[in-house]
C-alpha positions, 0 to 999 in steps of 0.5 A: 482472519480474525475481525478488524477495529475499524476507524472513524471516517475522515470529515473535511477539517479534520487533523492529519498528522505526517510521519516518516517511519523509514527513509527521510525523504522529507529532509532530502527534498523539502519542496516536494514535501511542502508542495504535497502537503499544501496540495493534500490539505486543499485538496480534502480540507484536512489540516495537516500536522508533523510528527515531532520527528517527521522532519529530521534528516535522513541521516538522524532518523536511521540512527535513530529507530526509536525516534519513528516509534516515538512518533508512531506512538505519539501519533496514535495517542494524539486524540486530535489527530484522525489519520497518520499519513507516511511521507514516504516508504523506505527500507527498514521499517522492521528495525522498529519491530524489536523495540516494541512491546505489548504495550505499543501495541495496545496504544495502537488497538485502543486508539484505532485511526486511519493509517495510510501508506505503501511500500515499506510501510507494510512492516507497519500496516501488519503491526496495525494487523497485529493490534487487530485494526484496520489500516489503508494501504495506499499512496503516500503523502509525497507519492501518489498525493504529491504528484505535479499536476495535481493529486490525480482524479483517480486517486482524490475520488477513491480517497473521499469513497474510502476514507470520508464515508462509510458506504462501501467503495463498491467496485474498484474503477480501472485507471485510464493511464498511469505515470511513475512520478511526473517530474524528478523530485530534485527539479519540481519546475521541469515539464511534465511527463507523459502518462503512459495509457494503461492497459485492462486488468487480467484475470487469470486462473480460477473462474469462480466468484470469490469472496475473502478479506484482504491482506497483504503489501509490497513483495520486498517487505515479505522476507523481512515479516516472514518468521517476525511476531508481525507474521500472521499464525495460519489460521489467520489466512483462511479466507482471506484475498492477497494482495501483492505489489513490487517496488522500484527495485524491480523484483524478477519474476523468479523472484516472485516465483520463489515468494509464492513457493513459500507461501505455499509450502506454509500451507497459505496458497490453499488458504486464500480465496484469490490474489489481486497483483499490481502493475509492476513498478520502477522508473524508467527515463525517456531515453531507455525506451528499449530496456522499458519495452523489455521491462512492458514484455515481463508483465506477462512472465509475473502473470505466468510465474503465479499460476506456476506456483498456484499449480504446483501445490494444486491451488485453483483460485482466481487472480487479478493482475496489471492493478491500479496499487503500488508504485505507480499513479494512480493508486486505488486504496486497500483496506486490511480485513476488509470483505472484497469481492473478485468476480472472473467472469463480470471482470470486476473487484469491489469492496463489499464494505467500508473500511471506516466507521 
């Protein structure tokens, strides 16, 4: 992979400006997104600002693509604003991707900043890619920094070693229990509910310690990507460490099987130095305790899924699963280009160095 411009590093006061580059769940549920906008401000000091369009109804924001663009350019040329944090993910994020040019690209290359976010944002984090600057995969404002309660523990600590210093993150810490979200977003005064104690991270397959800078996102985003001017040519995956979550739409493990199967038949499996899979995401009430116990039993079937692919195009590489990113809370913070370190046999994944400036 070709070297990354890193950004600045956040400081306590600093100006970070929201957007919705997708769905409009800002409008949809406004409490929700002023009780996380007031809990991320005082939590790390920052001031937050929104994009001019950032607010405007779902509806409005679909009709309108080059509305987002606009903000997406207009956050970027903002030398006030330090970080563009995503409110929200969505499903047609790409829908930017045709009415951009050269030129929006390098507005994002000679104004680099933090930029956070998941799920849909992965279309954005590989234009970010594409500009050849470093973005955060990460919890979105009104998911993961906007949960009940309180941003958690894990997440303000891995947030402040991340963004706020410049000292390599080191190894990545296991969360101790993880929720989806702790209350329905339309009912914010509604008890909390439980966590759910998490279980250890699985290390699969090949067991030598790996080296590789990191890439990747949430599996739904792939096929929209893939064959894109967004798709990395190959040469750009050599060396490189996947990273792969799936949404709340529950992607089969037969599904991931035919994600990698492709990814292998395009050379790429040969070319990374590991992968790192998160803990499967999507909602489950209390009352579906029964389809949650199957859905627990399938964790296991994504693990074994990978190694299949991995052995049908003879790729011994070592594989993590079961990791705190993606679409459940809390989330740890991966940084794109950034030198990350899988170690089979001390059980541990570190960032070897910082992802800011």
């Amino acid at each position: 992979m070709k070297s990354l411009i890193k950004p600045k590093a956040l400081r306590p006061g600093d100006i970070v400006a929201t957007i919705s580059l997708s769905w409009g769940g800002a409008s949809i549920f406004p409490e929700r997104y002023k009780s996380a906008k007031a809990q991320f401000e005082k939590t790390f000091d920052v001031k937050i600002i929104e994009a001019p369009n950032s607010l405007k109804s779902d509806e409005v924001l679909y009709k309108n693509p080059q509305m987002r663009l606009d903000d997406l350019m207009w956050a970027f040329e903002n030398k006030d604003v330090k970080a563009i944090l995503t409110n929200i993910g969505g499903d047609d994020t790409i829908r930017l991707l045709p009415l951009m040019n050269e030129t929006h690209f390098k507005t994002m290359q000679n104004n680099p900043k933090i930029f956070l976010g998941m799920s849909d944002t992965t279309a954005n984090h590989f234009m970010c890619l594409k500009a050849g600057i470093t973005s955060f995969y990460s919890p979105c404002l009104m998911f993961g920094y906007g949960e009940n309660g309180g941003v958690p523990d894990y997440i303000i600590q891995n947030t402040k070693k991340t963004l706020f210093s410049q000292i390599p993150v080191g190894m990545i810490e296991e969360s101790k229990a993880y929720i989806v979200d702790r209350v329905d977003w339309g009912d914010l005064t509604a008890p909390l509910r439980p966590l759910t104690p998490t279980t250890p991270w699985r290390y699969i397959g090949g067991t030598q310690t790996v080296q590789g800078r990191l890439i990747g996102g949430c599996t739904d985003l792939f096929p929209f990507i893939n064959g894109t001017s967004l798709w990395p040519d190959i040469e750009e995956w050599e060396n490189t460490i996947l990273f792969l979550e799936t949404s709340e739409d529950k992607p089969t493990p037969t599904a991931i099987l035919y994600l990698m199967r492709n990814l292998g038949a395009q050379g790429i499996l040969k070319k990374l130095k590991g992968i790192l899979f998160a803990r499967p995401g999507g909602e489950f009430l209390p009352t579906e305790s029964t389809q949650k116990e199957e859905y627990l039993k399938s964790y296991l079937e994504y693990d074994n899924v990978l190694i299949q692919a991995c052995k049908e195009f003879n790729v011994n590489i070592p594989i993590v699963t079961n990791m705190d990113f993606g679409h459940t809370v809390p989330q740890a913070i991966l940084p794109y280009g950034v030198k990350a370190e899988i170690n089979p046999q001390q059980k541990t994944v570190s960032l070897l160095e910082s992802g800011v400036i």
